[in-house]
N, CA, C and O of each residue as an XYZ file, in Angstrom:
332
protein
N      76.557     98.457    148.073
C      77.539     97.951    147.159
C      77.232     98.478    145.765
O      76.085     98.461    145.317
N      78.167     98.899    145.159
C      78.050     99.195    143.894
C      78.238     98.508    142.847
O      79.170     97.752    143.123
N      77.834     98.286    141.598
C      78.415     97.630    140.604
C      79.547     98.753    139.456
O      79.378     99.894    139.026
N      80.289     98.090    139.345
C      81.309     98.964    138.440
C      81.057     98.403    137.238
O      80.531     97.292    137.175
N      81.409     99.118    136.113
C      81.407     98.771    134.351
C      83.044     98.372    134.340
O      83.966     99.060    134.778
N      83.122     97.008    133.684
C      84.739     96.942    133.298
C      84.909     96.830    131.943
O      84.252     95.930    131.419
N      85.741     97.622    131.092
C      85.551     97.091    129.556
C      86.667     96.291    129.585
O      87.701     96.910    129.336
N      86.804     95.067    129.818
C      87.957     93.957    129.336
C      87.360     93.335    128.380
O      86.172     93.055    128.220
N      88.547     93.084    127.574
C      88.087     91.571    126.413
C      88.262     90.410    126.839
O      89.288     89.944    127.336
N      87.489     90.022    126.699
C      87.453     88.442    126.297
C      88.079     87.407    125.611
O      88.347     87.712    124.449
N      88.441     86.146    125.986
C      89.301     85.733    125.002
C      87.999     85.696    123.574
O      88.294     85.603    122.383
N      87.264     85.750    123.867
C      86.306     85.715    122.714
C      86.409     87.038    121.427
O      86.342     87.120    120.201
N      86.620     87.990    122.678
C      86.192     89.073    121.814
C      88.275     89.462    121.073
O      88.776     90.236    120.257
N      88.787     88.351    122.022
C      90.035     88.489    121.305
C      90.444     88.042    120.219
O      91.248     88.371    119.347
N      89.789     87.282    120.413
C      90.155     85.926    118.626
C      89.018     86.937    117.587
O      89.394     87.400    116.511
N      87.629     87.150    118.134
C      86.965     87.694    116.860
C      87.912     88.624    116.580
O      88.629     88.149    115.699
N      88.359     89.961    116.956
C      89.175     91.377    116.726
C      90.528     90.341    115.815
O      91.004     90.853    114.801
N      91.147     88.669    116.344
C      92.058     88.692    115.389
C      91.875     88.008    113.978
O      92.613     88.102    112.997
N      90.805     87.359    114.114
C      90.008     87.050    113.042
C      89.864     87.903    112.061
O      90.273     87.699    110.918
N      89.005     89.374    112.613
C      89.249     90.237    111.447
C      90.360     91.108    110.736
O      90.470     91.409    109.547
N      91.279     91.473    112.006
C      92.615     91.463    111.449
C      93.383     90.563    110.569
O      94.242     90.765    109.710
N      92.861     89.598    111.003
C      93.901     88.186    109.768
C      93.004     88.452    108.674
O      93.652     88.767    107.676
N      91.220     88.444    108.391
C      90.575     88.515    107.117
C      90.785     89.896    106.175
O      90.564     90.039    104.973
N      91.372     91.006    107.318
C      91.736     92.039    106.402
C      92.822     92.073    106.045
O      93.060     92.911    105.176
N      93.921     91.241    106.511
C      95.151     90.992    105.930
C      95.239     90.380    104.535
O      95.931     90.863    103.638
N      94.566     89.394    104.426
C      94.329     88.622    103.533
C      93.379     89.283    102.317
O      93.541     89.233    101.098
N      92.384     89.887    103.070
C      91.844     90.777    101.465
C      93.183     91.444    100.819
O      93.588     91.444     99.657
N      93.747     92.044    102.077
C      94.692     93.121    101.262
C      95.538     92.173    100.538
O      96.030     92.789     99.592
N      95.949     90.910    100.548
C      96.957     90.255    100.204
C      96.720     89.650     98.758
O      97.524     89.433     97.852
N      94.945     89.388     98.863
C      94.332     89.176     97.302
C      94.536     89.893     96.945
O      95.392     89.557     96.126
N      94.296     91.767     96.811
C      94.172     92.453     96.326
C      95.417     92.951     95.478
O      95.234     93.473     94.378
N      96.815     92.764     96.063
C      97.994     93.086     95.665
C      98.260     91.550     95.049
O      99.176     91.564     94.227
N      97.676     90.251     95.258
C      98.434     89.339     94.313
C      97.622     89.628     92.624
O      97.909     89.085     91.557
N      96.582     90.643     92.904
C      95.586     90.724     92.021
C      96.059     91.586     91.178
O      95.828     91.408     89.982
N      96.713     92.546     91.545
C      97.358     93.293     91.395
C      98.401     93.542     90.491
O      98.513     94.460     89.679
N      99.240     92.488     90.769
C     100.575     91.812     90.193
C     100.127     91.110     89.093
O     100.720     91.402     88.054
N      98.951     89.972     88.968
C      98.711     89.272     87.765
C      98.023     90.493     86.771
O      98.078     90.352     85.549
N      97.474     91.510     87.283
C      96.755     92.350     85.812
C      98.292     92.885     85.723
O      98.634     92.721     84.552
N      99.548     93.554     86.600
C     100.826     94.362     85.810
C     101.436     92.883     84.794
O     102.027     93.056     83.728
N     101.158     91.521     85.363
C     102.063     90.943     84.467
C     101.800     90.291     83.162
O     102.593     89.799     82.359
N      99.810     90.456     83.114
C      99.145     90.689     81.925
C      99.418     91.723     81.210
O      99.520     91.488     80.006
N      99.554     92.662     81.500
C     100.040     94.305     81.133
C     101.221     93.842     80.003
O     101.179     93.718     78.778
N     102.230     93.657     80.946
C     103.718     93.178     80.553
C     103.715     92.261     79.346
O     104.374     92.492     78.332
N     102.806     91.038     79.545
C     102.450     90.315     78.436
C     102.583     90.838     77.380
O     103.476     90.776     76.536
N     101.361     91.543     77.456
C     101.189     92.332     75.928
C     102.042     93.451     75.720
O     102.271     93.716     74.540
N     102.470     94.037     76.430
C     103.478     94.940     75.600
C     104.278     94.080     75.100
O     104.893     94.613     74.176
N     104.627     92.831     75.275
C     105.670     92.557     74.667
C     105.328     91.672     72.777
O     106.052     91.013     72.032
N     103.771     92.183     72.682
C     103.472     91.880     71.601
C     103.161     92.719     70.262
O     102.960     92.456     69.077
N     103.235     94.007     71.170
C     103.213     95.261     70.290
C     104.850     94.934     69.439
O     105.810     94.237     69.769
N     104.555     95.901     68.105
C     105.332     95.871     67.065
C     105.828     97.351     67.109
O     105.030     98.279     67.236
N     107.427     97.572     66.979
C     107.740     98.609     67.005
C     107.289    100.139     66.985
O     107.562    101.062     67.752
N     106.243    100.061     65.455
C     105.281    101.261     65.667
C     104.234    101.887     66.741
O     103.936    103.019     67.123
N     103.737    100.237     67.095
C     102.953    100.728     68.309
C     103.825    100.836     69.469
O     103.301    101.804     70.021
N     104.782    100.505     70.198
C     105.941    100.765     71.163
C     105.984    102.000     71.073
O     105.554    102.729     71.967
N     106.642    102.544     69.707
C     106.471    104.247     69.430
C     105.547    104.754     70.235
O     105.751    105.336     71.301
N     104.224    104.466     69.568
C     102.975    104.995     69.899
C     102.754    105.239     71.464
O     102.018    106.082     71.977
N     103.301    104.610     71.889
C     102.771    104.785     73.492
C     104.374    105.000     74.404
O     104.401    105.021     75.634
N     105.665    105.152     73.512
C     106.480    106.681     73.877
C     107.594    105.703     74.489
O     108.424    106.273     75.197
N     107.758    104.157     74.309
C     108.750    103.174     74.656
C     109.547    102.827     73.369
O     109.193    103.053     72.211
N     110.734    102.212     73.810
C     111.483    101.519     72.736
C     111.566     99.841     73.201
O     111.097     99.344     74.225
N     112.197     99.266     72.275
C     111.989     97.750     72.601
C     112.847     97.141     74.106
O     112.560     96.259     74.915
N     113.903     98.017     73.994
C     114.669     97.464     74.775
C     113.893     97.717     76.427
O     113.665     96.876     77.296
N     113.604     99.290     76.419
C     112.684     99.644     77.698
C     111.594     98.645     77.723
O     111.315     98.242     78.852
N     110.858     98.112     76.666
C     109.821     97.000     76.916
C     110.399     95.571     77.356
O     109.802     94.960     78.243
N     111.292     95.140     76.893
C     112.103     93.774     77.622
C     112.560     94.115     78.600
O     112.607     93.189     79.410
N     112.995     95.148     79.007
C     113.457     95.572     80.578
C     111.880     95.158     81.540
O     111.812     94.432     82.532
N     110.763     95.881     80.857
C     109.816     96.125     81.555
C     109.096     94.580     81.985
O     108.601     94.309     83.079
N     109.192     93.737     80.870
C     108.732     93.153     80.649
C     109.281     91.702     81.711
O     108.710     90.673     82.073
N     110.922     92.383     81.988
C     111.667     91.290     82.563
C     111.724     91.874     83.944
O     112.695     91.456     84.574
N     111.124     92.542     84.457
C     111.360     92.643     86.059
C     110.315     91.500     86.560
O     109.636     90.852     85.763
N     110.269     91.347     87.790
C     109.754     90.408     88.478
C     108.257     90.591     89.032
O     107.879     91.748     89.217
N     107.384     89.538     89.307
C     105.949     89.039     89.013
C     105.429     90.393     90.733
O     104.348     90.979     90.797
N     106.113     90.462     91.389
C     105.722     90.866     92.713
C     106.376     92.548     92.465
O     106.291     93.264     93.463
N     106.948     93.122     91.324
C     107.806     93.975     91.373
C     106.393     94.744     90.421
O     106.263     94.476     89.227
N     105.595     95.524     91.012
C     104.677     96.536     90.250
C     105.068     97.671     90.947
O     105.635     97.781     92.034
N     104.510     98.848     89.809
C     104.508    100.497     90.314
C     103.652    100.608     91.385
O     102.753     99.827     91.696
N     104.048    101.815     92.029
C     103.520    102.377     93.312
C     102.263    102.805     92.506
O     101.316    103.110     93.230
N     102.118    102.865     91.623
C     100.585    103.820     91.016
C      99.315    102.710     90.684
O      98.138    102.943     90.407
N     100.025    101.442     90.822
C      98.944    100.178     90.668
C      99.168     99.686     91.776
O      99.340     98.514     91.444
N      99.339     99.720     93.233
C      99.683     99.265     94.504
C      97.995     99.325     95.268
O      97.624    100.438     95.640
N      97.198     98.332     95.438
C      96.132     98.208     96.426
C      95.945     99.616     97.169
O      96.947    100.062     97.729
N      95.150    100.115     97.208
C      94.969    101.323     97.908
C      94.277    100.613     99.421
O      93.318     99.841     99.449
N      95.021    101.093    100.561
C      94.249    100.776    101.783
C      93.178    100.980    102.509
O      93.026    100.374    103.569
């Protein structure tokens, strides 16, 4: 009689594998709510700069209240959690 190797999972080894799937979901999910509060700190303060400095960094006021008024979950692809 022989013995055979079976690789099945386990319900054990099923919940750990979704365990870490759910804990890497969730990092990623800090990471982008983390994300969103430094763009809407960002936003903050531009909206405290004074015309000259607006200049300075190549905006006008109105583009800064635009910027300033999009929404808390609405950041650039260039500040997006890297995976």
């Amino acid at each position: 009689m022989t013995t055979a190797t079976f690789h099945t999972s386990s319900p054990l080894s099923a919940r750990t594998h979704g365990a870490r799937v759910l804990g890497l979901d969730l990092i990623r999910f800090a990471h982008y709510v983390l994300a969103c509060l430094e763009v809407a700190r960002q936003r903050r303060q531009l909206m405290t700069l004074d015309e000259r400095a607006l200049k300075d960094v190549g905006i006008n006021r109105a583009d800064a209240d635009h910027e300033a008024g999009r929404d808390f979950w609405d950041i650039p692809e260039e500040q997006m959690p890297r995976r």
